[in-house]
KEFI-389692 format. One record per residue: x, y, z of N, C-alpha, C in turn; residue in three letters. Coordinates in Angstrom, 3 decimals. Layout:
BEGIN
X  Y  Z  X  Y  Z  X  Y  Z  Ala
...
END
This chain:
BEGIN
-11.960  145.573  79.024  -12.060  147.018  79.028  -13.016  147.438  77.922  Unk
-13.831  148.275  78.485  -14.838  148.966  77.734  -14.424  149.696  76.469  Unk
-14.377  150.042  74.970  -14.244  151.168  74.359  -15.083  152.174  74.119  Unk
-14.512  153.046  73.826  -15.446  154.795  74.002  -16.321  154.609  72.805  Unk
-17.250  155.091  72.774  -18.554  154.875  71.786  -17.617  155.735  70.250  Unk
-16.869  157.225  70.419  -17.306  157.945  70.420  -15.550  158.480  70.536  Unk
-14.455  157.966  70.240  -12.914  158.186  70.155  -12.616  159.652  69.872  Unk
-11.541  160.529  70.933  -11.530  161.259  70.703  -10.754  161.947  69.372  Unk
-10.361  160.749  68.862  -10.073  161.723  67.068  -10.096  160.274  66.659  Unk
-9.595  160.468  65.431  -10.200  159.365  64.329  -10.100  159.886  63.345  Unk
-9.069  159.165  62.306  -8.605  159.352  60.897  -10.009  159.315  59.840  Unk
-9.501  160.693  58.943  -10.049  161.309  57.997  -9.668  161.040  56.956  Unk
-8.344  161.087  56.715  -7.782  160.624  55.461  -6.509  160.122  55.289  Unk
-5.859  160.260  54.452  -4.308  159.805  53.988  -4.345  160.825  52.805  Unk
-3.145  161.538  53.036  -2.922  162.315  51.503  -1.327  162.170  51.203  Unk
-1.625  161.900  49.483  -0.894  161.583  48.905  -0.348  162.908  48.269  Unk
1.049  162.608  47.509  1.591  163.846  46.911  1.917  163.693  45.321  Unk
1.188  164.269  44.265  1.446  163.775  43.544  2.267  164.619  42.572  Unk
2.816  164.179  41.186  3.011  165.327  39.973  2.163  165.985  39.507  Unk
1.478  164.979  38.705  0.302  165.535  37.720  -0.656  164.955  38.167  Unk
-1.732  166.088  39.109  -2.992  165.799  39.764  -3.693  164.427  38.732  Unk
-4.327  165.553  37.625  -5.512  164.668  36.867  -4.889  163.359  36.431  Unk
-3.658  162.944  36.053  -3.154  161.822  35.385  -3.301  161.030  36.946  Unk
-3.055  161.073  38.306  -2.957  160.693  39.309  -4.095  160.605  39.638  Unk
-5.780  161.224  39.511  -6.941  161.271  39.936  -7.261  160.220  39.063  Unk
-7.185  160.197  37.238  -7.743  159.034  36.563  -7.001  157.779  36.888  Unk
-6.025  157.994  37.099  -5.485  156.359  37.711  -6.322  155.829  38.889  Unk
-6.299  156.378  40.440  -7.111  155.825  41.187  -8.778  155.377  40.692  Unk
-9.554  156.375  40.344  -10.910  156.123  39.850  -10.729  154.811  38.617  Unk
-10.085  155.259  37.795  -9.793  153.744  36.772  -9.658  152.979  36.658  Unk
-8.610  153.116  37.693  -7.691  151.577  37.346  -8.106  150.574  38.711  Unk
-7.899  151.643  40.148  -8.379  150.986  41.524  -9.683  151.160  41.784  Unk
-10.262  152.130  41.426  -11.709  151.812  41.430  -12.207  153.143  42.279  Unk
-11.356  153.656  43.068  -11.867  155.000  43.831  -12.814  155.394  43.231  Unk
-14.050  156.323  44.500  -15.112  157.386  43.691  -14.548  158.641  43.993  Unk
-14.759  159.490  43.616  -14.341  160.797  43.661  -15.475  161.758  44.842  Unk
-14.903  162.175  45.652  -16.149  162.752  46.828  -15.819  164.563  46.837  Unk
-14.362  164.876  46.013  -14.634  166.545  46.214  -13.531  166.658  45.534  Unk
-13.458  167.585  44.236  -12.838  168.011  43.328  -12.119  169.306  43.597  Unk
-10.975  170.059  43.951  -10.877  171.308  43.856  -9.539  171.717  43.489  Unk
-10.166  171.835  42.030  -8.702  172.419  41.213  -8.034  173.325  41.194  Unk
-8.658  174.535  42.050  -7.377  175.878  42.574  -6.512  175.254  43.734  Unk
-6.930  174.264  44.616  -6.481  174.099  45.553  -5.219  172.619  45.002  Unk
-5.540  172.518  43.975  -4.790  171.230  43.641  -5.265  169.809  44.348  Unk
-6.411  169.594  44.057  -6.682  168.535  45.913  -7.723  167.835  45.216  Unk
-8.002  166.708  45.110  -8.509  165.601  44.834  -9.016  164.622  46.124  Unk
-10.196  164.520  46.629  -10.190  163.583  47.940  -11.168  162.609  47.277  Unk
-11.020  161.272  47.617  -11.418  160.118  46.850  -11.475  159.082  48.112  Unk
-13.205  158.441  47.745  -13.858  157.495  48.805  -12.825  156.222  48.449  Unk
-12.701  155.652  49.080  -12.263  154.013  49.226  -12.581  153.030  50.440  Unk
-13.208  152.942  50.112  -14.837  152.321  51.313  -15.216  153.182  52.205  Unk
-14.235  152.643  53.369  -15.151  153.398  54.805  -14.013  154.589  55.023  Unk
-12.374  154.779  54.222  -11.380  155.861  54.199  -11.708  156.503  53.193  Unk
-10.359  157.168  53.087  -10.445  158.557  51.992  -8.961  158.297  51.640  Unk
-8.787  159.115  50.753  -7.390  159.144  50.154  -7.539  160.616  49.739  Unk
-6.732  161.622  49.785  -6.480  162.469  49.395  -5.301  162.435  48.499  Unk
-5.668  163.229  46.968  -4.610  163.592  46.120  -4.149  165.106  46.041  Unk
-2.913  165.216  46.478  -2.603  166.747  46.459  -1.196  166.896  45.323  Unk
-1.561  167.754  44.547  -0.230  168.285  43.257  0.847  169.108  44.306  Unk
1.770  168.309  43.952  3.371  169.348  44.587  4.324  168.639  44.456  Unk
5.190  169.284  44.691  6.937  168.617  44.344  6.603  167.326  45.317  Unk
7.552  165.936  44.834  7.470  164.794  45.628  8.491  165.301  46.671  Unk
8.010  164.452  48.143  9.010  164.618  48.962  10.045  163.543  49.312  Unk
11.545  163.623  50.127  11.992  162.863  50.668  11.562  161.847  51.316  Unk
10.638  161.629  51.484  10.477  160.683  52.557  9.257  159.846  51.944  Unk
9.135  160.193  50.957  7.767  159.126  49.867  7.693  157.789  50.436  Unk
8.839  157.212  50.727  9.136  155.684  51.554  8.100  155.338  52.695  Unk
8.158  156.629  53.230  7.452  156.263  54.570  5.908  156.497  54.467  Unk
5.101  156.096  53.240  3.709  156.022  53.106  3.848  154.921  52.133  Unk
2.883  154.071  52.349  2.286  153.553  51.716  0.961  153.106  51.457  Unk
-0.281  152.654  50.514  -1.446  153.061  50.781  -1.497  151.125  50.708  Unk
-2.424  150.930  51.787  -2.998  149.567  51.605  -4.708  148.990  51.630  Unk
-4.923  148.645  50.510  -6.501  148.592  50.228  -6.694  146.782  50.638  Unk
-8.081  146.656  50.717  -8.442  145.705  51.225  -9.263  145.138  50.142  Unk
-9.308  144.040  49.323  -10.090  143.615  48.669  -10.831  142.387  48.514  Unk
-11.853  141.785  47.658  -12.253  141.167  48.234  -11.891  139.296  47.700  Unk
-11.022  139.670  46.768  -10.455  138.065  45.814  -9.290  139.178  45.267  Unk
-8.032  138.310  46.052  -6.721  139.003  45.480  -6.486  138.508  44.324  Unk
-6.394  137.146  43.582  -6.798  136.836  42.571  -7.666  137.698  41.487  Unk
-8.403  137.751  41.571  -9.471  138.463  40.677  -9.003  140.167  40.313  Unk
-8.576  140.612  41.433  -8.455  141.698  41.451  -6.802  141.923  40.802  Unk
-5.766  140.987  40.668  -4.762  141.101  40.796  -5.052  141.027  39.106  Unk
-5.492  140.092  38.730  -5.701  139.884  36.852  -6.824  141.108  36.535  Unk
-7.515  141.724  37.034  -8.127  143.060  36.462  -6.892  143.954  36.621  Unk
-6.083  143.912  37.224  -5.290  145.670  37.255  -3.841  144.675  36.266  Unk
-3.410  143.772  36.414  -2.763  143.359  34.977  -3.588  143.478  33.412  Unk
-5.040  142.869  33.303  -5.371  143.127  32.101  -5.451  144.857  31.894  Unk
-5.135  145.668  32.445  -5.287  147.213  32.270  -3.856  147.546  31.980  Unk
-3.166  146.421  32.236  -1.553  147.217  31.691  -0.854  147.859  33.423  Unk
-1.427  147.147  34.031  -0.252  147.422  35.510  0.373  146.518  35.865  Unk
1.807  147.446  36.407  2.613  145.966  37.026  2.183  145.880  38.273  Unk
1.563  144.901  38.465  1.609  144.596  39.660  1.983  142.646  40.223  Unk
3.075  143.166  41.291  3.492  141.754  41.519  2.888  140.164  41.360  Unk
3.482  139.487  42.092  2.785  138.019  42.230  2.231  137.980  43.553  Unk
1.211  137.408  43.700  0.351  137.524  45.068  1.296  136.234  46.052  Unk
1.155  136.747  47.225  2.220  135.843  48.123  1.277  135.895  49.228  Unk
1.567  134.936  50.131  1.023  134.762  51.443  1.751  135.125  52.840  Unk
0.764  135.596  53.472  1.233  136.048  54.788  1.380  135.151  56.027  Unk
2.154  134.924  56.861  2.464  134.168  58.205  1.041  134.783  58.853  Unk
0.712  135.356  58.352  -0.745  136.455  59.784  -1.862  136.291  59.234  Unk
-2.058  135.430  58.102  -3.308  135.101  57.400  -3.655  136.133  56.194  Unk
-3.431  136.510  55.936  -3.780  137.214  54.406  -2.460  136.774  53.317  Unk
-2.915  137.945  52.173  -2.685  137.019  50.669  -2.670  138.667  50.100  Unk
-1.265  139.234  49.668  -0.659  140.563  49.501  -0.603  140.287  47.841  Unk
-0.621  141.575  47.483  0.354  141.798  45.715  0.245  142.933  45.897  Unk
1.680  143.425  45.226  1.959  144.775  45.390  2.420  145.385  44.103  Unk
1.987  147.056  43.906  1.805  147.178  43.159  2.491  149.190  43.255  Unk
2.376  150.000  42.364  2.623  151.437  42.723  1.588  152.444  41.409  Unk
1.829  153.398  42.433  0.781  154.829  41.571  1.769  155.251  40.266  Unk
1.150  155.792  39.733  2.339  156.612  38.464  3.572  157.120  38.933  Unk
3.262  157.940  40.389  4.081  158.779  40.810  4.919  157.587  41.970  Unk
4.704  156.659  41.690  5.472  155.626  43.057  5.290  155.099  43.798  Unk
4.139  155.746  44.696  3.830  155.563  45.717  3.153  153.691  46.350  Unk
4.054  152.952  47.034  3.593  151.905  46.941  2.214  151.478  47.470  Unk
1.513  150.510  46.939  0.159  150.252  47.142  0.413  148.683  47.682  Unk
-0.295  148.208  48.302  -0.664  146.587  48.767  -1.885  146.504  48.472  Unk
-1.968  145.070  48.070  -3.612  145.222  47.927  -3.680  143.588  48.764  Unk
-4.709  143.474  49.408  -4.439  142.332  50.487  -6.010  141.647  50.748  Unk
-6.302  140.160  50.633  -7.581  139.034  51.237  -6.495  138.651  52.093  Unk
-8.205  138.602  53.477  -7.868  137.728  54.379  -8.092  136.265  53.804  Unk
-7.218  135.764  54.241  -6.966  133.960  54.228  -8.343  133.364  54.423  Unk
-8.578  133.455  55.715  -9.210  132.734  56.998  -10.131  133.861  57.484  Unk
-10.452  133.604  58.562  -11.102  134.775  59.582  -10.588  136.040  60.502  Unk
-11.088  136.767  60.216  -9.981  137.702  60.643  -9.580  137.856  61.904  Unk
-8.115  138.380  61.832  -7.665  138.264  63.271  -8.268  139.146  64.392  Unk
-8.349  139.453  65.534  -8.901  139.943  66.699  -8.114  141.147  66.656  Unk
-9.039  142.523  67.252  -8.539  144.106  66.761  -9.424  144.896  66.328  Unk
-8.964  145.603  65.439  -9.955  146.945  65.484  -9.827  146.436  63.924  Unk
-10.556  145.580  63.756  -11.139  145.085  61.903  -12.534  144.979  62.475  Unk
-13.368  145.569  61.286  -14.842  145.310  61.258  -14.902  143.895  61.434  Unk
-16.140  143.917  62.357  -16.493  142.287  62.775  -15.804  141.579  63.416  Unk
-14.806  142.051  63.750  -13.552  141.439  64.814  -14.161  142.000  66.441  Unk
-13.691  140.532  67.755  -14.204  141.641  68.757  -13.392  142.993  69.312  Unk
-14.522  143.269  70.115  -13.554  144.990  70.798  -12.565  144.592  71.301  Unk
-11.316  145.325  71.036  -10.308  145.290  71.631  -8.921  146.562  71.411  Unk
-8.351  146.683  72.783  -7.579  148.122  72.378  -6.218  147.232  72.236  Unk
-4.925  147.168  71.611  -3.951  147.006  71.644  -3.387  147.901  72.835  Unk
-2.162  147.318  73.489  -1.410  148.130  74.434  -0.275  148.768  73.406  Unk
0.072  150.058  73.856  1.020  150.497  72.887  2.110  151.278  74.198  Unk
3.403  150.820  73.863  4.073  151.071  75.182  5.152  152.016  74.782  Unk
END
């Protein structure tokens, strides 16, 4: 089966909820490396590149359901990357391996929010990953 050049929607971002915007904006740019793509401090709103996504930071009360987000970045030596965000003074776990071919450590924002940070093993699996072939999952 063919895919559409050209999908009729397609994710923009992920937004996060934070306490304290700026303490939550210098953590991503700092510590994970985010660039910053649009600043707007009446609006409370922080939106920040992370490759080919976005992450949005928005100031407001945390909600119930914080559980059900989590942000997962892709990098390129979990190793390497796992001893840069420890030498900065983060906890972040012990890197473990996946049954599905990648290599996880996990880690959280000021405000909680859990992060994965994840190398593929091997070659990547078949799907909608760059450089992987076309293919739609059935979703039933």
């Amino acid at each position: 089966m063919s895919r559409p050049s050209d999908p009729p929607i397609g994710l923009f971002m992920v937004e996060v909820r934070v306490a304290d915007l700026a303490r939550a904006a210098r953590w991503y740019v700092d510590v994970l490396g985010l660039r910053p793509a649009l600043d707007d401090p009446g609006g409370r709103f922080v939106l920040l590149e992370a490759g080919s996504g976005r992450v949005a930071l928005k100031e407001g009360p945390a909600s119930a359901d914080r559980g059900a987000v989590r942000l997962i970045f892709q990098v390129a030596d979990i190793e390497a990357e796992r001893a840069r965000l420890a030498g900065q003074g983060v906890e972040v776990g012990e890197v473990t391996e996946s049954a599905e071919g990648y290599r996880e450590a996990r880690l959280a924002d000021p405000d909680g929010t859990p992060i994965r940070l994840f190398s593929w093993v091997g070659p990547r699996p078949a799907g909608d990953f760059p450089d992987a072939q076309p293919g739609r999952p059935e979703i039933s």
